[in-house]
N, C-alpha and C positions, 0 to 999 in steps of 0.2 A: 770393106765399106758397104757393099751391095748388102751383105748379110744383116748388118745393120737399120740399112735402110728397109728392108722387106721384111722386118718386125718391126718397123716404124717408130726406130729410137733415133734419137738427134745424136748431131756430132756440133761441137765445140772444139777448131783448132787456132791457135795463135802459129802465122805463117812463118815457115825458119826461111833457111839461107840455102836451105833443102829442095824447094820451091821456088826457085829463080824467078820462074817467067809470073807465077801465081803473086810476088812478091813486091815486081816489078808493075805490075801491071794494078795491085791494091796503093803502091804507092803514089803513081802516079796520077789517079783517081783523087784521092785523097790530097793531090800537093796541094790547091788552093783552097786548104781545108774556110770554113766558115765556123760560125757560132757550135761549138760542141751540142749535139741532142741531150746530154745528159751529163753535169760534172759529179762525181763522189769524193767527199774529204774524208780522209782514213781522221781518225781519234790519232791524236799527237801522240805516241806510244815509241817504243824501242828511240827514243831520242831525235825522233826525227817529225815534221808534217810534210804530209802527202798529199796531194790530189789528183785524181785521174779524169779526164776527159775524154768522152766517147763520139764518137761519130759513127752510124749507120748510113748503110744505102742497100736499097734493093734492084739498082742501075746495072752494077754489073754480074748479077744472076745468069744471063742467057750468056755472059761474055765468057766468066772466069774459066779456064782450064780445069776445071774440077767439079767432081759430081754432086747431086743436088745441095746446092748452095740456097740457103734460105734470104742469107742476107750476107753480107761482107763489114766487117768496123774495124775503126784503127782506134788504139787507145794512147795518147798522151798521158804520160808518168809523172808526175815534177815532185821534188822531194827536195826538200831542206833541213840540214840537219842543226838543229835547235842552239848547240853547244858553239859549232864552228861557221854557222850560216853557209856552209858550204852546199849550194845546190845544184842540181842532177836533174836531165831529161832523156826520158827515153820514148820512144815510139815505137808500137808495135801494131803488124795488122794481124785481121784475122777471117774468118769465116766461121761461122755456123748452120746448120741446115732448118734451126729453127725461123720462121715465116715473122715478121713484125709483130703481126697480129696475135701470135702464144708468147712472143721471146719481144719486148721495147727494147732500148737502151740501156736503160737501168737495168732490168735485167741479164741483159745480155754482159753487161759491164760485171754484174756480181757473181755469175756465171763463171766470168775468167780468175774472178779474184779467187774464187771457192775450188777451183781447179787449180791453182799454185800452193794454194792453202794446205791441202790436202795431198799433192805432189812432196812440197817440200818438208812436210811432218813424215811422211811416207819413207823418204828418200831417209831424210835424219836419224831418223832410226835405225833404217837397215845399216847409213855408213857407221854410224855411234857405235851400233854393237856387233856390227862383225865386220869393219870394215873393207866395205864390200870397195870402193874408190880405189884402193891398193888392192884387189885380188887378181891373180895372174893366170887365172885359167881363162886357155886360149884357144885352144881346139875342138874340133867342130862345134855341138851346142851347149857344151860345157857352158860358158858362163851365161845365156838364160837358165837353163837347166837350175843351176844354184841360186840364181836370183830368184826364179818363181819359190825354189824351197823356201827361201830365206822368206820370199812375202809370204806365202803359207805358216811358219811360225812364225812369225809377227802376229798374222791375222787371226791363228790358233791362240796364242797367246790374248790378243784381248779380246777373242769371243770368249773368255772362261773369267773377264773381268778383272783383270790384270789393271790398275792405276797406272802404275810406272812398269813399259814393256822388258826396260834395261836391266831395272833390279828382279822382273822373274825370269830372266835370261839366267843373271850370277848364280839365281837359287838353282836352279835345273840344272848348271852347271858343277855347281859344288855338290848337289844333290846325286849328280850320276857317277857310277862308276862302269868304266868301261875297263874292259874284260875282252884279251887279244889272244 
C-alpha cells in the first residue's frame, strides 16, 4: 500500500467480509443513509434495469482503520429483471484514496463499475479457457505462480491484437507440437 501511495497512485477498494471492523464501522456511518450524491441507471441490457446510488463522505477519513483514505462511499445496486420483474438489492461500501476534489461521486461510482468491468472480462477469460476455478494446484506458490502465467498469455495474446483471446488460444494450441 505505502508503495503505492509514495508514487502517488490511488487506490479504489470495495470493503469485503475481510475487513470486519473497516466494514462495520462504513456501515454503520452510512445506516441512516439520506438523498444519494449521485444515482447512475445502467442502459436496460443483459435483460435486466439497474441503478446504482452512491453516497460519499469525507467524515470518516481520520476515523477508518486504514491508510490514507481519501473518502469512504457505499453504493446501492437495485436490479430488476425485465422478463420476471423479479428484483435484487445489494450494498456495498467502500474506500478510495482519491480526495472529492480529483474523484465526485459520479466518478467515484464509474470507477467501481470500470473495476468489475474489467475484473470480470479478466477473470472470464482466464476461467473459459483454461479453467482455471477447477485447478488443483496447492502447494506452496503454485497457484499464483500459474495464474500470473495464465494473465501473462492472455495479456500477450491481446497485445499482438488478437479479437477473440479463446479462438488464438485453440490455434497456438493446434498449432504446437510438443516433443517429450
Amino acid at each position: 500500500m505505502h508503495m503505492l501511495v509514495n508514487r502517488e497512485a490511488d487506490y479504489h477498494f470495495t470493503v469485503k467480509n475481510n475487513q470486519p471492523t473497516l466494514r462495520q464501522d462504513s456501515a454503520l456511518f452510512f445506516e441512516n443513509r439520506q438523498e444519494p450524491d449521485f444515482t447512475g441507471i445502467a442502459p436496460a441490457d443483459h435483460g435486466r434495469i439497474e441503478s446504482r446510488k452512491i453516497r460519499t463522505t469525507t467524515a470518516l477519513n481520520g476515523y477508518l482503520d486504514f491508510p490514507h483514505v481519501g473518502q469512504a462511499f457505499v453504493i446501492e445496486r437495485e436490479s430488476i429483471k425485465k422478463k420476471t420483474g423479479e428484483y435484487s438489492r445489494e450494498v456495498v461500501y467502500g474506500v478510495t484514496r482519491c480526495k472529492p476534489e480529483k474523484a465526485n461521486a459520479e466518478k467515484v461510482l464509474k470507477t467501481n463499475r470500470e473495476h468489475w468491468s474489467i475484473e470480470n472480462s479478466c477473470h472470464y477469460v482466464i476461467d473459459w479457457n483454461y479453467n482455471e476455478d477447477r485447478c488443483r494446484i496447492r502447494t506452496g506458490h503454485g497457484s499464483e505462480n500459474i495464474t500470473r502465467l495464465r494473465r501473462f498469455a492472455v495479456g500477450l495474446i491481446k497485445s499482438k491484437g488478437a479479437d477473440c483471446v479463446a479462438q488464438k488460444i485453440r490455434e497456438l494450441v493446434r498449432n504446437t507440437r510438443l516433443v517429450f
